[in-house]
Structures are given as C-alpha cells and as structure tokens.
C-alpha positions in Angstrom: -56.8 -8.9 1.4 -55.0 -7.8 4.2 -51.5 -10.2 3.0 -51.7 -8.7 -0.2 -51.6 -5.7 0.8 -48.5 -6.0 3.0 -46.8 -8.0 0.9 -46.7 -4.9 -2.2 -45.8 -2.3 0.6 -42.8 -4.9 2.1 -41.8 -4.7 -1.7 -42.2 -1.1 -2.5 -40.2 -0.3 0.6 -37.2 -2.8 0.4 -37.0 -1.2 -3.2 -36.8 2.0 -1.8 -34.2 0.9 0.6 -32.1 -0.2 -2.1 -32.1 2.7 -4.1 -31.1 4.8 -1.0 -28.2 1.9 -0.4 -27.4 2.6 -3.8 -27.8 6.1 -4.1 -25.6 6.4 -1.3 -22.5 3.7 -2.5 -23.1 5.8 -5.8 -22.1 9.1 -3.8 -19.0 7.2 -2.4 -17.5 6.0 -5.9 -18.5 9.7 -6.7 -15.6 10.6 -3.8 -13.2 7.6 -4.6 -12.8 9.2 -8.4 -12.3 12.5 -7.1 -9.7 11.0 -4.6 -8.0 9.4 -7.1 -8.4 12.0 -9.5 -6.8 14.6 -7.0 -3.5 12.4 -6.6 -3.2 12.1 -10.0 -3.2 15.6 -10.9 -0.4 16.3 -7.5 2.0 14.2 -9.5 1.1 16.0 -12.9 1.5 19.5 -10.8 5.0 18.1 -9.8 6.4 16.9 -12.7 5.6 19.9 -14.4 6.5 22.2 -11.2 10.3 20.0 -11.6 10.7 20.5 -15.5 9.9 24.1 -15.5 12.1 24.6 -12.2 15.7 26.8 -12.5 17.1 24.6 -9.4 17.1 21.5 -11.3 19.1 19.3 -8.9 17.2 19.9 -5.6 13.5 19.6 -7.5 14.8 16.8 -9.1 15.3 15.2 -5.7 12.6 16.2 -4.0 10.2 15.0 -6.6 12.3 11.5 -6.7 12.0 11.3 -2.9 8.8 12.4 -3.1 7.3 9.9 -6.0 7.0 6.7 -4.1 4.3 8.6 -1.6 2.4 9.7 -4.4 2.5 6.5 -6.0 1.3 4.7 -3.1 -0.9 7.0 -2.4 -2.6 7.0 -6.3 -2.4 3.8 -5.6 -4.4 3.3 -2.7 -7.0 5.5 -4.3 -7.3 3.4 -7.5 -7.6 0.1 -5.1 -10.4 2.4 -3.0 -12.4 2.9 -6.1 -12.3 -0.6 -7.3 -13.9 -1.8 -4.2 -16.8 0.6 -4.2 -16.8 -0.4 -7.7 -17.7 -3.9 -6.4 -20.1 -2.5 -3.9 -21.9 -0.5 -6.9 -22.2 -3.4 -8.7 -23.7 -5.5 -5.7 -26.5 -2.6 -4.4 -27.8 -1.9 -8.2 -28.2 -5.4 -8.5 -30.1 -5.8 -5.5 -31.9 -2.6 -6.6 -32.9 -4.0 -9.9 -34.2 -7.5 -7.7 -36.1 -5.4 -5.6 -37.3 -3.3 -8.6 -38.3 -6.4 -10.7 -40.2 -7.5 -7.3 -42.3 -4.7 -7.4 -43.2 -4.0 -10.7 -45.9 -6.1 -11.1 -47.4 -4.5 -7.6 -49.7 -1.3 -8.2 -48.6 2.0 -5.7 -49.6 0.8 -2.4 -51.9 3.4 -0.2 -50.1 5.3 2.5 -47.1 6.6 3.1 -43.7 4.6 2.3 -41.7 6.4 4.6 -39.7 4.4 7.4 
C-alpha cells in the first residue's frame, strides 16, 4: 500500500527533523550558559582583582564604574538563556509528538535523508 508506505516515511522524517531542530536549539542553550557563565566569572575576576589590589581607590572606582556594564550584560545573558530555554522546551516537545507518531510505524525502506 503505496499511502501506507508514505505515510511512516512522512513520519520517520518529520521526526528526524525535529530532533535536528532540537539538537540544534540544544547546542544554542549549550552557548547561552557558557555566555552567561563567562560574565559571571568577569565580575568574580574583578571583585577579587579590586580586594587583592594595593591602589584601592582607583580599582575601587573602576570596578564601581565598571559594575553596571557587567550587570547588564550578565543580565542580558541570563534573559538570552531563558528564551532558548523556552525554545528547548517547545522543539523536544514537538520531538517527542513526532516521536510518539512514529513509534507505532516499523523502519521504512530507503534512505531518510532529505
């Protein structure tokens, strides 16, 4: 049965699709951690860079001048890897759809490449 047969590969293939979407959002929270991570640790580098410094009044005011930026910017990092938190939530959910969808179909002959 020619429908059949189209029908499992269509479904084998959208859930390969989705768990290259995901695999790929999965990479991006991957980079949004690190982001953040890397901002976090600048103004742990600082802070420690200012308490161990002998020129106490000029680190002092460069960190202070300097700790809104990093704020903002650990901010902006933290608000970056809540949204592809969204977006992780959203593709393994579609994954797992498409997964369900195709469980119940055997490996279709040929090749599932696009």
């Amino acid at each position: 049965m020619q429908i059949k047969r189209n029908s499992r590969q269509q479904r084998w293939r959208e859930m390969l699709e989705c768990a290259s979407a995901l695999t790929a959002i999965l990479r991006r929270e991957t980079r949004a951690r690190h982001v953040r991570h890397e901002a976090e640790a600048a103004m742990i580098a600082a802070e420690r860079a200012v308490l161990e410094s002998n020129d106490e009044d000029s680190a002092v005011e460069g960190f202070v001048s300097w700790l809104p930026e990093a704020r903002d910017t650990i901010e902006r990092a933290r608000a970056a890897e809540r949204e592809v938190g969204i977006d992780v939530a959203v593709a393994y959910q579609a994954f797992v759809m498409a997964r369900n969808a195709s469980e119940h179909c055997p490996v279709p002959d040929g090749d599932l490449r696009p």
